[in-house]
C-alpha positions as CSV (number, residue, x, y, z in Angstrom):
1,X,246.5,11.7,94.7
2,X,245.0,10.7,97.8
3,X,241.4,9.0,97.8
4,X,238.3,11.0,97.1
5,X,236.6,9.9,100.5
6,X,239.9,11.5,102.3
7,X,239.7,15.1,100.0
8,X,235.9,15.2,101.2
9,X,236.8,14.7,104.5
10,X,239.5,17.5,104.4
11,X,237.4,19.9,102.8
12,X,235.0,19.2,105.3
13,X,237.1,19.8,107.9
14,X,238.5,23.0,106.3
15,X,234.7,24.2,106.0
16,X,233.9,23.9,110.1
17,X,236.3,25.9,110.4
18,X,235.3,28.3,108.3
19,X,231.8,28.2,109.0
20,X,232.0,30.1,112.2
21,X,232.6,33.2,110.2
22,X,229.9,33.0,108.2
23,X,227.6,32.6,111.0
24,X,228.9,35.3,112.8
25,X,227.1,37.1,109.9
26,X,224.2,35.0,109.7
27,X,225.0,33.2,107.0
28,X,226.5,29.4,106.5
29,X,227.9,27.2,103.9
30,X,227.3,24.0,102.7
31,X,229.3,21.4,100.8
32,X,227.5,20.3,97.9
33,X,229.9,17.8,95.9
34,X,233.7,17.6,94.7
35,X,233.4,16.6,91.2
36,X,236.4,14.4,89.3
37,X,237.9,17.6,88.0
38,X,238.2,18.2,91.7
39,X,236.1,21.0,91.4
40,X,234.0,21.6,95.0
41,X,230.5,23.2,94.7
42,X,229.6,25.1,97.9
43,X,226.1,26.8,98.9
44,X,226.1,29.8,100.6
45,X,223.2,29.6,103.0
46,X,221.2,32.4,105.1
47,X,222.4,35.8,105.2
48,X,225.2,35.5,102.7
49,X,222.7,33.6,100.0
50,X,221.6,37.6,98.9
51,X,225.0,39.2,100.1
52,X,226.8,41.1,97.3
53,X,230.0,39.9,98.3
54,X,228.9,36.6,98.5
55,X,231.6,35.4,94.9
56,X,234.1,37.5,97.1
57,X,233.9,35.4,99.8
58,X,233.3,32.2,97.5
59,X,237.0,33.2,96.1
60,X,239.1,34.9,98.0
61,X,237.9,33.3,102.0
62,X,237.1,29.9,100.6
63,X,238.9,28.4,97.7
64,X,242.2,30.4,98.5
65,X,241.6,29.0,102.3
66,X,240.6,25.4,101.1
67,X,243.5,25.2,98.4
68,X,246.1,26.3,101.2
69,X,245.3,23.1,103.1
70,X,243.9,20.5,100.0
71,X,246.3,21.2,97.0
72,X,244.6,18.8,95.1
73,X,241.3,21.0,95.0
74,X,241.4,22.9,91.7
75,X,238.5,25.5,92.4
76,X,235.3,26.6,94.6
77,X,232.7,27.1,92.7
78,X,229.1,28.1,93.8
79,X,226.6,25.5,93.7
């Protein structure tokens, strides 16, 4: 498994890409840590804080889209 420094760096990565979405909606994310079961805890800032959907995109926009480029990550949960 590669070093944690290198996963956080990925994942951030993976997130600025991502982000622009969000923000298109008024919203943001934020990486809040990767834990040793290589959990990462996001926040979802802004606009999609109170959206509905907000576990929808938690689940199926970021962990499928962070798991398809970090393999290692073994869920997104919300922080």
């Amino acid at each position: 498994m590669e070093n944690k420094q290198e996963i956080y760096r990925k994942v951030n990565v993976i997130l600025e890409q991502i982000r622009p979405y969000l923000q298109a909606d008024g919203g943001d994310i934020s990486l809040v840590e990767i834990n040793d079961n290589m959990e990462v805890r996001v926040e979802l800032l802004g606009a999609c804080n109170g959206c509905p959907h907000k576990t929808q995109t938690i689940h199926a926009g970021v962990e499928r889209t962070l798991k398809t480029y970090v393999p290692e990550i073994s869920r997104v949960v919300e922080a």
